[in-house]
C-alpha positions, 0 to 999 in steps of 0.5 A: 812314719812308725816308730820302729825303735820305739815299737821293737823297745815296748815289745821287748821291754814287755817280753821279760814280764809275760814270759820270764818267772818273776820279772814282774819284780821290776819297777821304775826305780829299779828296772828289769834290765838292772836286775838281770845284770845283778843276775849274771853273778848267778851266771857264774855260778852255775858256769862253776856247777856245770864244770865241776858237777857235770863235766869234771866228775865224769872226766876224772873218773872215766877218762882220768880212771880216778876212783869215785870216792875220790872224786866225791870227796873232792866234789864234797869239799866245799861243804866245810864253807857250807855252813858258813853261809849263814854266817856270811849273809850275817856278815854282811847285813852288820857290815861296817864300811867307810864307803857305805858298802855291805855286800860288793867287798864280800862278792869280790872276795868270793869272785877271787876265790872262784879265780883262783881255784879255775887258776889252779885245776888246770895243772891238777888235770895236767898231772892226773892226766899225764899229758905232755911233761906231766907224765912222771909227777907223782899222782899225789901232786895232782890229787892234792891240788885238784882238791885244792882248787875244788875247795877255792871254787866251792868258797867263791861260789857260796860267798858270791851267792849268798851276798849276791842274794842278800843284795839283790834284796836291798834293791827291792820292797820287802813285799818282793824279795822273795820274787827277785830271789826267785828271779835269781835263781831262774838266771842261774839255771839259765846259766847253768843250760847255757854253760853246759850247751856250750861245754858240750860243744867245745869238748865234742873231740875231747882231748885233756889241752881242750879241757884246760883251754876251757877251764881258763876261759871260765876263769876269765868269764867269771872276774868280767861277769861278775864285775859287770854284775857289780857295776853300780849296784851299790852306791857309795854312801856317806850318811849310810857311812856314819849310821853304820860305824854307830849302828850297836854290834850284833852277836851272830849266836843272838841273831840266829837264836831269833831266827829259830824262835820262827814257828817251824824254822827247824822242821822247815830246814830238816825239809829242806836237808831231806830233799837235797839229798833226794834231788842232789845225790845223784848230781855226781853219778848222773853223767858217769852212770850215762857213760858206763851204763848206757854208752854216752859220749862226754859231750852228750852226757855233759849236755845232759846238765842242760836237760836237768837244768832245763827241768828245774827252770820249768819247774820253777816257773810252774811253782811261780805261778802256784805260790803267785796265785795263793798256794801253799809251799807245802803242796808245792813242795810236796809235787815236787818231791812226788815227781822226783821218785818216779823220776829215779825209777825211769832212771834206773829203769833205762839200764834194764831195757827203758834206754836213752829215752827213759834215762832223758824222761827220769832226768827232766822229772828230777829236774822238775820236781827239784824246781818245785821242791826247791822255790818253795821251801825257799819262799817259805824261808823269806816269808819266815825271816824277820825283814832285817835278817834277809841275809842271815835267812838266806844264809840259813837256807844255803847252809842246810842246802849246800851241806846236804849237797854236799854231804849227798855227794860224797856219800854217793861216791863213796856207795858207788864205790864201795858196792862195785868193790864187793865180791860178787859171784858167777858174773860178778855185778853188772855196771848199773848195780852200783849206781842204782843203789845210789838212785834208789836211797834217794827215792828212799829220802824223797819219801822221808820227806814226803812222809813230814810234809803230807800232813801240813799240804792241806791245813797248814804251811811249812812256816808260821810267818813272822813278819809284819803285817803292814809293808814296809819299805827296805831302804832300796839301795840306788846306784849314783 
């Protein structure tokens, strides 16, 4: 007789090598199931990002009628933690523990964060709203603590990636940390697709109670997947204990001057820096745009995410298979922010008679082009990193990128404002006006960005690496 459970477990534990971006990562010691249930951290991640960037941006300011700037801003705030990425990675490369733990206290901190702030933005939305009893609070309550539980959000959020990377890279070989980083991130646009298919359905009749029943089950969903991604990751060590309270203290201000002292770090941050604010700018006005623009419903536009999500992961595989088969981060770097500019201009040509099916078509090329842009710029940061300052790297790539986001956000907000506020005459200015202007200072910073990496694409790379030459192991860490 056949072995039907030994068979169907050999087809699927052979699914994930050929078909998912970076599974190939795997090993005996450290197995693809394990992998991916580190990853639902990134799960949770791109749950918040969906919520916040997708689905509330565009509630608060069609529904809610709050103004854009506003909500940019409050979009924005978590851009005064950005910065303390790096910092945050560094933390916990030094950090000392009785336990021999590094990276599992820094992630349930940030997971606490994160519930926090879910706890908090369902009363701020009470009262922006007016529903039920909150019809005569003062609107200054609910400005107030919708910016607080965005700011709580967004810390949680850059504490528990930043680390949740970090550890990720513990469990494997030097020589494969850029791939689980990768495969990393392809679980968070999994989430990403996943979160918004499902926000979109449960808010198909929209109504400010359905809203916050969703906003609680999120709050729920992120402490439970981010315990379970927890689970055993890192064992509790006495010998690593020890080595840890005699290990000399480092200086961050020293680690990171070692950091910059890699042949073109600073060129490859600006890089970086640029293309965010091409691809990010337009995360904050994309679903509004859909709705006054081009008609769409909450639910169609917050299903819009998946599409942008769904592009970024197929151009994160392509990029997998470029960098896997010896090219240069450069190039793939600069395709991806050659397919980006067209993509805006489909954009913006959906307002002018292209339609729903140019605005789609415009969507899924930022989000191709923001997956190849993004890979490779991050497989050209861990190349560069020297092999003990994996979180600090990461940490530096996350500052530059979470700040431009951020800063992108805000500037977007506040442009799209500020245009639909300028007098205008005759019939004043159409809706899309404002919108496309956005759209079309972010085709302004691809090409920026296109302009610094076009003469590296053939000869060179965006960084010089510096690690050995010879493959060391890092120490994976094993679970008891």
């Amino acid at each position: 007789m056949f072995d039907y459970r030994r068979i169907v477990l050999h087809r699927l534990a052979t699914i994930g090598p050929r078909y998912l971006p970076f599974a190939d990562v795997a090993s005996d010691g450290v197995p693809l199931s394990r992998l991916l249930r580190l990853s639902l951290f990134q799960v949770t991640v791109g749950m918040a990002l969906v919520l916040l960037v997708g689905t509330l941006n565009r509630v608060m300011i069609v529904e809610l009628s709050v103004p854009a700037s506003l909500v940019g801003t409050m979009l924005a705030l978590p851009i005064i933690f950005a910065p303390f990425r790096a910092l945050i990675g560094f933390k916990s490369d030094v950090h000392k523990s009785a336990l021999g733990l590094r990276r599992l206290p820094y992630i349930w901190k940030g997971t606490l964060y994160q519930f926090g702030g879910f706890a908090i933005m369902p009363f701020a939305l009470l009262v922006l709203s007016g529903y039920g009893e909150a019809f005569d609070a003062p609107l200054w309550i609910g400005y107030s603590s919708a910016g607080l539980s965005f700011l709580l959000v967004g810390a949680g959020v850059h504490m528990v990636q930043t680390v949740g990377l970090a550890l990720a890279t513990d469990l494997v070989d030097e020589a494969d940390q850029p791939k689980v980083v990768g495969l990393m991130y392809v679980m968070l646009l999994f989430g990403m697709v996943l979160s918004a298919i499902i926000y979109g359905t449960l808010l198909e009749n929209y109504s400010p109670g359905r809203l916050i029943q969703v906003i609680q089950g999120t709050a729920v969903v992120t402490v439970a997947l981010n315990f379970l991604a927890m689970w055993k990751q890192e064992a509790r060590d006495r010998v690593r204990a020890q080595a840890m309270a005699a290990a000399p203290d480092i200086a961050f201000r020293d680690a990171w001057a070692q950091l910059m002292q890699n042949a073109g770090m600073l060129r490859l941050l600006i890089v970086i820096a640029l293309g965010t604010f091409g691809f990010g700018m337009a995360d904050v006005l994309l679903e509004p745009y859909g709705g006054e623009a081009l008609g769409l419903s909450v639910a169609s536009t917050t299903k819009l995410t998946a599409l942008l999500a769904g592009g970024t992961l197929l151009g994160f595989g392509i990029a997998s298979r470029t960098l896997g088969s010896g090219g240069l981060p450069s190039a793939t770097s600069l395709t991806g922010a050659l397919i980006g500019i067209p993509g805006f201009a489909a954009i913006i040509f959906s307002a002018y008679g292209g339609g729903t099916t140019a605005f789609l078509v415009g969507t899924l090329m930022i989000g191709i082009g923001a997956g190849l842009f993004g890979h490779s710029t991050l497989t050209a940061t861990m190349r560069a990193a020297p092999k003990e300052k994996v979180g600090l790297a990461l940490g530096a790539w996350g500052s530059v990128q979470a700040s431009a986001a951020g800063v992108g956000m805000a500037l977007a907000g506040w442009v799209r404002d500020l245009i639909a506020a300028m007098p205008a005459g005759g019939n004043g200015l159409s809706v899309e006006t404002p919108y496309n202007a956005v759209f079309s200072m972010e085709m302004a910073f691809l090409v920026i960005a296109v302009l610094l990496i076009f003469p590296l694409a053939g000869r060179g790379d965006l960084t010089q690496a510096t690690r050995a030459a010879a493959p060391t192991q890092s120490n994976p860490v094993e679970a008891p």
